[in-house]
C-alpha positions in Angstrom: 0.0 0.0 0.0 2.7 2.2 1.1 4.0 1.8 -3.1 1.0 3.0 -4.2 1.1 6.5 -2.5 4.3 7.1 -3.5 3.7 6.3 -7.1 0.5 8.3 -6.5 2.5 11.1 -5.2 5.4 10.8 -7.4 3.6 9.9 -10.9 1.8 13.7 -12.7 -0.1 11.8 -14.8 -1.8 9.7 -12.2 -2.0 12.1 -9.9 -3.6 14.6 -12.1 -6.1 11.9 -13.0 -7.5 11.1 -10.1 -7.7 14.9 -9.0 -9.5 15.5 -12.2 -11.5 12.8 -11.8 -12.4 14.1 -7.8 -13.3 17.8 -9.7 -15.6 15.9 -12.0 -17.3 14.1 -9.2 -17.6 16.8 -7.1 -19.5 19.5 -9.8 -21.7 16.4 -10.6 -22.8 16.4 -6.7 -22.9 19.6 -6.8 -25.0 19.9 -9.9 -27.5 17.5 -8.6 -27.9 19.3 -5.1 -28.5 22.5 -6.7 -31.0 20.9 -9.1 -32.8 19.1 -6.5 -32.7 22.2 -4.4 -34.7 24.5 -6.9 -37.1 21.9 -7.9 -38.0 21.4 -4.0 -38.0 25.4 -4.2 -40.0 25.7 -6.8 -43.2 27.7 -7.3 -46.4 25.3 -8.8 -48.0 27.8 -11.4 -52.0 27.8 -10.9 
């Protein structure tokens, strides 16, 4: 385990991958929270 984190640390390419990867996550979370947000906020039209 302990060669993993140093390749993690060490490698750009796999580190940059996985921290793109954890930004892509993280608006797609964030994306749904909002959306689920304004529809629970949301105004029914008469």
């Amino acid at each position: 385990m302990n060669v993993f984190f140093r390749d993690f640390f060490s490698d750009p390419v796999l580190f940059l991958s996985f921290g793109i990867l954890g930004v892509v996550i993280a608006l797609c979370i964030f994306y749904v929270y909002y959306f689920v947000k304004k529809v629970q906020e949301a105004e029914v039209p008469n």
